[in-house]
C-alpha positions as CSV (number, residue, x, y, z in Angstrom):
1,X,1.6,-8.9,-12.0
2,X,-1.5,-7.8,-9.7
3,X,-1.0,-10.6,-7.4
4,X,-2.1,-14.4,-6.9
5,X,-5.6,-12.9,-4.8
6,X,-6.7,-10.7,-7.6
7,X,-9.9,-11.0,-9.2
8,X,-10.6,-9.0,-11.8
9,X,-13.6,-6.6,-11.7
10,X,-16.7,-6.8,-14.6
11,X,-15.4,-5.3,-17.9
12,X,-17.9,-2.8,-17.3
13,X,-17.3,-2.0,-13.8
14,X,-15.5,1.2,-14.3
15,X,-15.1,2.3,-11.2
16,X,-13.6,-1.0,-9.9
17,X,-11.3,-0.9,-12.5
18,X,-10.3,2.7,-11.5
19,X,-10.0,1.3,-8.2
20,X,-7.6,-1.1,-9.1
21,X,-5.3,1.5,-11.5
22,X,-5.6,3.7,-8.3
23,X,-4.1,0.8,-5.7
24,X,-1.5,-0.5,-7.8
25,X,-0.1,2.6,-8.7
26,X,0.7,3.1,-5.3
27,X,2.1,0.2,-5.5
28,X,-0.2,-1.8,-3.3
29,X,-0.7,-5.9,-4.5
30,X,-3.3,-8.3,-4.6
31,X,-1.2,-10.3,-2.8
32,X,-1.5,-12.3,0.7
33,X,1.7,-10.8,3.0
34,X,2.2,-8.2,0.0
35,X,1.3,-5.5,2.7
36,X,-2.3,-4.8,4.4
37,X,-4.9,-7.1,3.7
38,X,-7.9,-5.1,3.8
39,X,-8.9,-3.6,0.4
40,X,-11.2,-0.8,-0.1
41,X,-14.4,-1.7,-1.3
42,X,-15.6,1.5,-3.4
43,X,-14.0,4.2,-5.9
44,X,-14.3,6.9,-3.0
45,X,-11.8,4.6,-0.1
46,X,-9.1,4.5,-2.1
47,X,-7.6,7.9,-1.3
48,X,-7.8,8.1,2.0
49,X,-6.4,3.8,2.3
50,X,-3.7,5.0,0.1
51,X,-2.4,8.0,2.5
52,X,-2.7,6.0,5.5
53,X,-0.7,3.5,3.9
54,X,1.9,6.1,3.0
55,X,1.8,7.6,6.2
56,X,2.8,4.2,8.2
57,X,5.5,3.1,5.3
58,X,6.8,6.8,6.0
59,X,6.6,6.4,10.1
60,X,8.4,3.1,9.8
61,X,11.2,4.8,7.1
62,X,11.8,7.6,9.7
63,X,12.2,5.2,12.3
64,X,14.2,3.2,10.9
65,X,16.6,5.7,9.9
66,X,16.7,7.3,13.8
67,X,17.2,3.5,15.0
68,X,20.6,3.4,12.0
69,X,21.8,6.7,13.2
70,X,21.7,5.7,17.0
71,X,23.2,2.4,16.5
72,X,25.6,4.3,14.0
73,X,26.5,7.0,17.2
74,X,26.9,4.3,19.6
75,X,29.6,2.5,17.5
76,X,32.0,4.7,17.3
């Protein structure tokens, strides 16, 4: 399932199609409210879109976590 806004790359566009491997495996979609909308355009974008990505999903995990463990605190 890539996703309803998907549109597949020329058969011979390898590097698209690299692209593409690259992005889902990091489990990004082609989906509208899946995540970010902006997709990179070339081969070369990926990696760096992909570890910014990460880097906010991990932000937002480590906040949420200190957020559980105050409201945790304060309960008792």
């Amino acid at each position: 399932m890539m996703g309803r806004d998907f549109k597949a790359p020329r058969k011979s566009a390898s590097k698209q199609w690299e692209k593409v491997q690259q992005l889902r495996n990091a489990g990004i979609a082609f989906e509208f409210g899946s995540g970010p909308v902006y997709r990179p355009a070339k081969l070369r974008e990926v990696a760096p879109f992909i570890e910014r990505i990460e880097m906010m999903q991990s932000e937002g995990r480590q906040l949420a976590h200190r957020f559980k463990k105050r409201s945790t605190t304060k309960a008792r």
